[in-house]
C-alpha positions as CSV (number, residue, x, y, z in Angstrom):
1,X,22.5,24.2,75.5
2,X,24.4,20.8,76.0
3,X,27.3,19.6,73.4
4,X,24.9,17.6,71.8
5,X,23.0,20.1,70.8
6,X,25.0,21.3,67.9
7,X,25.2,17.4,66.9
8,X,21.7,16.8,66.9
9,X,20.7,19.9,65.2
10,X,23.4,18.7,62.3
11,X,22.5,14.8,62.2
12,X,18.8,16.1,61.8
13,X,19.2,18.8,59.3
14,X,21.3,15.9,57.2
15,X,18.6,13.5,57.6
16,X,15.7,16.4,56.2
17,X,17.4,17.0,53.5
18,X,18.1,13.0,52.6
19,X,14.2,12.9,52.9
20,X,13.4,15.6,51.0
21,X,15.8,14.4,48.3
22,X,14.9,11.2,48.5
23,X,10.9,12.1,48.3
24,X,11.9,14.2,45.3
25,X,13.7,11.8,43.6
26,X,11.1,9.1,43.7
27,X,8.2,12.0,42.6
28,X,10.0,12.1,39.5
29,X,10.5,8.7,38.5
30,X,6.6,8.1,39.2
31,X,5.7,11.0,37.0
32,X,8.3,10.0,34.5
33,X,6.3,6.1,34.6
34,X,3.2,7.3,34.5
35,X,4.4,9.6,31.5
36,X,5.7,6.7,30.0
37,X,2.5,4.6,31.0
38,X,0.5,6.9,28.8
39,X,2.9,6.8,25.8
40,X,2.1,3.1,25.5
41,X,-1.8,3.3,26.0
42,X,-1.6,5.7,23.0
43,X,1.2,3.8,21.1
44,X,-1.1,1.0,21.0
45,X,-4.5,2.6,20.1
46,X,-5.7,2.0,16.7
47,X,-3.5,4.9,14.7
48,X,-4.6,6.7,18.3
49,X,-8.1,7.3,17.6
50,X,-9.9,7.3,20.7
51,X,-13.1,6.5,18.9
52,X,-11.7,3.7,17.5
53,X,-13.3,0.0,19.2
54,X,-9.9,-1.3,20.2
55,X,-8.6,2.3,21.6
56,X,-12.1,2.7,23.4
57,X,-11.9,-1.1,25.1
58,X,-8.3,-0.8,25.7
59,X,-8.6,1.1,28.5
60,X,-11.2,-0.8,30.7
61,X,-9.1,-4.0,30.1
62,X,-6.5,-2.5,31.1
63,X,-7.8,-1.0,34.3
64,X,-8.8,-4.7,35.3
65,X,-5.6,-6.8,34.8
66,X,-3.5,-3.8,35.8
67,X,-5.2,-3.7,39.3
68,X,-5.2,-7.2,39.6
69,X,-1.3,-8.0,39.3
70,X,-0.3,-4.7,40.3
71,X,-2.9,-3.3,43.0
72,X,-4.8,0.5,43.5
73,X,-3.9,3.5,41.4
74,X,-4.7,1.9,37.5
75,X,-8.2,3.1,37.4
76,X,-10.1,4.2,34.4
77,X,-9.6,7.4,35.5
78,X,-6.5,7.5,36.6
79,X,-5.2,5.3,33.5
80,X,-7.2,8.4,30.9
81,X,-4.8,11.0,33.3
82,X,-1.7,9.4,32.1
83,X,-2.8,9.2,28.6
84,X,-4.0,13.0,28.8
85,X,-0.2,13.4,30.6
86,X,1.7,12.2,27.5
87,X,-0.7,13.8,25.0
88,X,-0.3,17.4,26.6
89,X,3.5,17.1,27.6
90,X,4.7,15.2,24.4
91,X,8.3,15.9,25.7
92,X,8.7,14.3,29.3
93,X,11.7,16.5,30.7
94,X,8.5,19.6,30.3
95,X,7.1,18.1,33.5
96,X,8.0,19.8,36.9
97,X,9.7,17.9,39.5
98,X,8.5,20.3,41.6
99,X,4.9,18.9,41.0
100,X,2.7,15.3,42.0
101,X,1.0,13.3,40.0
102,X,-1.6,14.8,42.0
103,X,-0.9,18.5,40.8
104,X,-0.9,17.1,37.5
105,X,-4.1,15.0,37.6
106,X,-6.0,18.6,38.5
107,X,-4.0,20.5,36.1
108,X,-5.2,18.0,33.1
109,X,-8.7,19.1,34.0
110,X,-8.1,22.7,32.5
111,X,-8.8,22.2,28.8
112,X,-7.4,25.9,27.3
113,X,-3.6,25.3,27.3
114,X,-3.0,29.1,28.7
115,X,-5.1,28.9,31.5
116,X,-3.1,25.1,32.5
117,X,0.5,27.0,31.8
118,X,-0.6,29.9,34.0
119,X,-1.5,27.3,36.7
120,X,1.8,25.5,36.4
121,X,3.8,28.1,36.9
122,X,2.3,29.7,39.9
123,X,1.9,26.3,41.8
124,X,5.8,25.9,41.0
125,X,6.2,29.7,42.3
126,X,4.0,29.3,44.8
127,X,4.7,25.9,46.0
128,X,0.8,25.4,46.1
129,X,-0.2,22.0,47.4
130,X,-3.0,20.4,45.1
131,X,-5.7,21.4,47.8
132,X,-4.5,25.6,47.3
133,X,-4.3,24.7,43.5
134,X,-7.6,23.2,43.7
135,X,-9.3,26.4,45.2
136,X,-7.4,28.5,43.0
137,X,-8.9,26.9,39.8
138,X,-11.9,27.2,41.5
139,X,-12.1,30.6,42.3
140,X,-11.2,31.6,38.8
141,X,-7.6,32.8,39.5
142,X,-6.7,33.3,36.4
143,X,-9.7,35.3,35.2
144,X,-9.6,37.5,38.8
145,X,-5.9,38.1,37.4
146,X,-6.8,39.5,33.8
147,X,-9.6,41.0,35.1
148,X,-7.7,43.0,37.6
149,X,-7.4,46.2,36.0
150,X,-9.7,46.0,33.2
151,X,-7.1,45.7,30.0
152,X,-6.8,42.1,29.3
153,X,-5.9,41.3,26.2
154,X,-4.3,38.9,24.0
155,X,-1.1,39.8,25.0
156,X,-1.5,39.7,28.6
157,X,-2.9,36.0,28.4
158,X,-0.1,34.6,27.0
159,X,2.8,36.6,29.5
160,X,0.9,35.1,32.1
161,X,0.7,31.4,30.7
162,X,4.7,31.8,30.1
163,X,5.5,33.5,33.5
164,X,3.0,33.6,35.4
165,X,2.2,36.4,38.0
166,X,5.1,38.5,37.5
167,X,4.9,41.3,40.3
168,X,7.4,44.3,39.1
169,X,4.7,46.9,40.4
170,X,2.2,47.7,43.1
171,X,-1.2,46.7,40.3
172,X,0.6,43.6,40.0
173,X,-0.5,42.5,43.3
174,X,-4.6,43.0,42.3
175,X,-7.4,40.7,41.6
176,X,-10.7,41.5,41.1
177,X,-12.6,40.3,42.9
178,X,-11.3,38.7,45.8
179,X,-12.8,35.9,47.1
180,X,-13.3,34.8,51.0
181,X,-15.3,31.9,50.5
182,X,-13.2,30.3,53.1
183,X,-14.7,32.4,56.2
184,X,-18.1,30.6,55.8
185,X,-20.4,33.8,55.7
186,X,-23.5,33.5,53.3
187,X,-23.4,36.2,50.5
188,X,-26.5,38.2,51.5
189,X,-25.4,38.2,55.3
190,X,-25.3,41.3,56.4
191,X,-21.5,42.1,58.4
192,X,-19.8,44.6,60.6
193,X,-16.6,45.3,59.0
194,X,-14.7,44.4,62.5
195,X,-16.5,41.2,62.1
196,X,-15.0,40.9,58.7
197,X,-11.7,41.8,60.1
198,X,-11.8,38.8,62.7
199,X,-12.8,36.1,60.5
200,X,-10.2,37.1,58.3
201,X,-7.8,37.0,60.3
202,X,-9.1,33.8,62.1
203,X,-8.6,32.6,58.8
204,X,-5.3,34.2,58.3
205,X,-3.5,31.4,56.5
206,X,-6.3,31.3,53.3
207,X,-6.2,35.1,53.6
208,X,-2.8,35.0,52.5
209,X,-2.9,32.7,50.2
210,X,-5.7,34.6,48.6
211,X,-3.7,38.3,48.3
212,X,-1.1,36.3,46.7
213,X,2.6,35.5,46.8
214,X,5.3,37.5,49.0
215,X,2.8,38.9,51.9
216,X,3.4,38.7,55.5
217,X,1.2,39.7,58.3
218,X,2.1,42.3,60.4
219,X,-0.6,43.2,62.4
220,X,-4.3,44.3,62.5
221,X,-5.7,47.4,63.8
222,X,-1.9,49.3,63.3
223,X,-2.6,52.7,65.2
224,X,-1.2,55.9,63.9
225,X,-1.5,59.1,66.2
226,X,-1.7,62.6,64.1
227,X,-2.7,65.7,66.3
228,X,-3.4,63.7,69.2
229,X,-5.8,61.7,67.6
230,X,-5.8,58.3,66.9
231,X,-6.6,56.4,63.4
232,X,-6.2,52.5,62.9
233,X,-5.6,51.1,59.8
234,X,-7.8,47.6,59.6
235,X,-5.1,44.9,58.7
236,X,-1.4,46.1,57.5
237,X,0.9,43.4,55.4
238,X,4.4,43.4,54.3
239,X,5.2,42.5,50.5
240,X,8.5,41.1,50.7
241,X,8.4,41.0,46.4
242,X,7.6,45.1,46.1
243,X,9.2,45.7,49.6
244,X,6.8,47.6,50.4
245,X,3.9,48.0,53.2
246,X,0.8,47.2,52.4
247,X,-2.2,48.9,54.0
248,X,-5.6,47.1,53.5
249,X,-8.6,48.6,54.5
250,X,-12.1,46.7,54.8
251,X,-15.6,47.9,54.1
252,X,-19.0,46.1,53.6
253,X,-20.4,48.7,51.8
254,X,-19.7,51.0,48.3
255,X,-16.8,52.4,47.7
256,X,-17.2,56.3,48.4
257,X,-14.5,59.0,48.0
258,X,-13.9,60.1,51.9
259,X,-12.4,56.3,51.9
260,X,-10.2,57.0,49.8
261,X,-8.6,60.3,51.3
262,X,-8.8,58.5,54.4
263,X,-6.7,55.9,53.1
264,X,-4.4,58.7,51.5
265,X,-4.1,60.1,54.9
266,X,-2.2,56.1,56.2
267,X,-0.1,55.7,53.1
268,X,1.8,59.5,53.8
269,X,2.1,58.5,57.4
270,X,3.4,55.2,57.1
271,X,6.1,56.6,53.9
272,X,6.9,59.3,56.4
273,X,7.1,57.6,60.1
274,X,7.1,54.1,59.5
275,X,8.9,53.2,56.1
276,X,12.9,52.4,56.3
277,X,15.4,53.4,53.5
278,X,15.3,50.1,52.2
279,X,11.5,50.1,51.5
280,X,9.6,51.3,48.5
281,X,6.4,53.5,49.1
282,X,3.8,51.5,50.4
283,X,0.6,50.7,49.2
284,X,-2.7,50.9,49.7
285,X,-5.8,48.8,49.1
286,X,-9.5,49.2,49.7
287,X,-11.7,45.8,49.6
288,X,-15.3,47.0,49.2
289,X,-18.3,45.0,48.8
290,X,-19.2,46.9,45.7
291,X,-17.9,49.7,43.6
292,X,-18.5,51.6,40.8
293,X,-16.2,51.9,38.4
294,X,-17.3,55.8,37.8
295,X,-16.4,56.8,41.5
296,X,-13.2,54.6,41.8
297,X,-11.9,56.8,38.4
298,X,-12.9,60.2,40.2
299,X,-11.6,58.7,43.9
300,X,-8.3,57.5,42.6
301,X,-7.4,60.1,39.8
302,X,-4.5,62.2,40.1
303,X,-3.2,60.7,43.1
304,X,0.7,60.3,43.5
305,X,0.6,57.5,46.1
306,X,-0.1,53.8,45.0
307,X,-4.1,53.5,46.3
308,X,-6.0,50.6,44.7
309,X,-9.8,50.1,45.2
310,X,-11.0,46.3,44.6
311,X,-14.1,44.0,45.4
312,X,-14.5,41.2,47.6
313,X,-17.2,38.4,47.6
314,X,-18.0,35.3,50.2
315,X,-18.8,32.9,47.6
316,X,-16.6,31.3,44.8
317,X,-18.1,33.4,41.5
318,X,-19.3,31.6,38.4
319,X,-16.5,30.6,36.2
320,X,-18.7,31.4,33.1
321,X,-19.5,34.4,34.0
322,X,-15.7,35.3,35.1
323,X,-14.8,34.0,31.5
324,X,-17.4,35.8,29.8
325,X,-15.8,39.3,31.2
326,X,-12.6,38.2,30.1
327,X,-14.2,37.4,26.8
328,X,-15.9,40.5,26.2
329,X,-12.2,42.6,27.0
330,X,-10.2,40.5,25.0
331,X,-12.8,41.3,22.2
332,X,-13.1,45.0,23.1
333,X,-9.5,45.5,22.9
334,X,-9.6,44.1,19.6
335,X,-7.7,41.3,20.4
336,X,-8.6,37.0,19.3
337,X,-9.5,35.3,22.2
338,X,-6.9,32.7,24.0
């Protein structure tokens, strides 16, 4: 290393963080414009009835003269987005410097206020760009969440629009189902599950973002040798949230119960040879293609380590039918619906 090293590492690190600030700075005076931008569209509607003739020409005029003097970005669209900004964040110190206009523009598209909050929050926790936020929407994140363990209810919906995905335990960590749209395979296509494996981990970056925040690869096919024979769990993650080891294994098929001891079998080796003081017991997940809720109740009953069975699927699932579960639990448990 020559003396100007230490220099250039400093001048650069100085300059990042001038950029960074600088790039921050100027995301919040745009959002706090367009904010403002859609306090005067709806300032000057007719009492602010939409329906109203002069509220429903205003914007099209606008959209006109705006781009003419002032250039690109004053579509209809776009113009209706800053509107929708001041009419769902009334008070303009709400909005998240942390977020675009872009973030914002998808977020806007989520009518049910619960579902928007619960978006906001994990894209600010997350540091989702809007593409991840995008799929997330999508793929019915927050449905997959509430679903997870089959006990949503009223109360559940709205600790998740205030927090967020809060992980204090292992369940935390669940959706159901997963989704790997992102590998490209065809639902009906039949796979090997080392075939599975490879895509996934081909695709390693969406993978993670799909188990969620806090994970870190550590390595597929992890051998463990007991009696001179050798076992391999399929891909092993570290949760640096839980602290915790997290063993995931893959199968195309039905959940049956020999999975499940087998599984048992890698979460007492690793707490036993692998784990360090510092770590909590680790965990263990089986993604199955299907499973029945009967056998997952026998399976996993009565065991003392933390052993989660979950589906996956290769195709982003209907959102009315992920909101229609939802519905029907929120209503089972006696609870209004959010």
């Amino acid at each position: 290393m020559t003396q100007l090293e230490p220099i250039i590492r400093e001048i650069r690190n100085r300059l990042i963080d001038a950029r960074n600030k600088a790039a921050s700075e100027i995301n919040t005076a745009m959002l706090q414009a367009y904010w403002d931008i859609g306090r005067i569209i709806v300032e000057n509607e007719q009492d602010g009835n939409v329906k109203a003739q002069y509220g429903a020409n205003l914007l099209p005029e606008l959209s006109k003269r705006l781009t003419t003097e002032l250039g690109r970005g004053f579509s209809r669209s776009n113009l209706q987005n800053m509107r929708n900004l001041y009419l769902e964040y009334p008070i303009c110190q709400t909005l998240s410097g942390k977020l675009t206009w872009s973030h914002y523009c998808e977020l806007l598209g989520i009518s049910d206020k619960n579902e928007r909050e619960f978006y906001q929050n994990e894209c600010q926790n997350a540091l989702w760009s809007v593409r991840e936020l995008n799929r997330q929407i999508e793929t019915g994140l927050f449905e997959r969440v509430l679903l997870s363990d089959g006990k949503a209810n009223k109360e559940k919906v709205l600790e998740l629009a205030k927090k967020g995905i809060t992980i204090n335990s292992p369940a935390d960590i669940l959706k159901n189902p997963y989704v790997f749209e992102f590998i490209g395979i065809p639902e009906q296509k039949p796979m090997l599950e080392k075939e599975l494996e490879a895509k996934l981990i081909r695709h390693l970056e969406d993978f993670l973002l799909e188990l969620g925040r806090g994970f870190m690869f550590v390595g597929s096919q992890q051998r463990m040798t007991l009696g001179n024979v050798h076992y391999y769990v399929d891909m092993v993650f570290y949760n640096k949230i839980l602290k915790a080891y997290i063993l995931i294994d893959l199968k195309t098929g039905e959940l049956k119960p020999e999975y499940v001891g087998q599984m048992n079998t890698y979460l007492n080796y690793y707490k036993t040879e692998v784990n360090d003081k510092e770590d909590n017991a680790p965990v263990g997940i089986i993604l199955c293609k299907n499973q029945k809720d009967f056998v997952a109740e026998y399976a996993l009953g009565g065991l003392s380590n933390q052993l989660f069975a979950a589906n996956y699927v290769y195709y982003i699932p209907e959102k009315e039918q992920l909101i229609a579960e939802v519905k029907a639990l929120l209503e089972k448990e006696g609870a209004p619906n959010a």
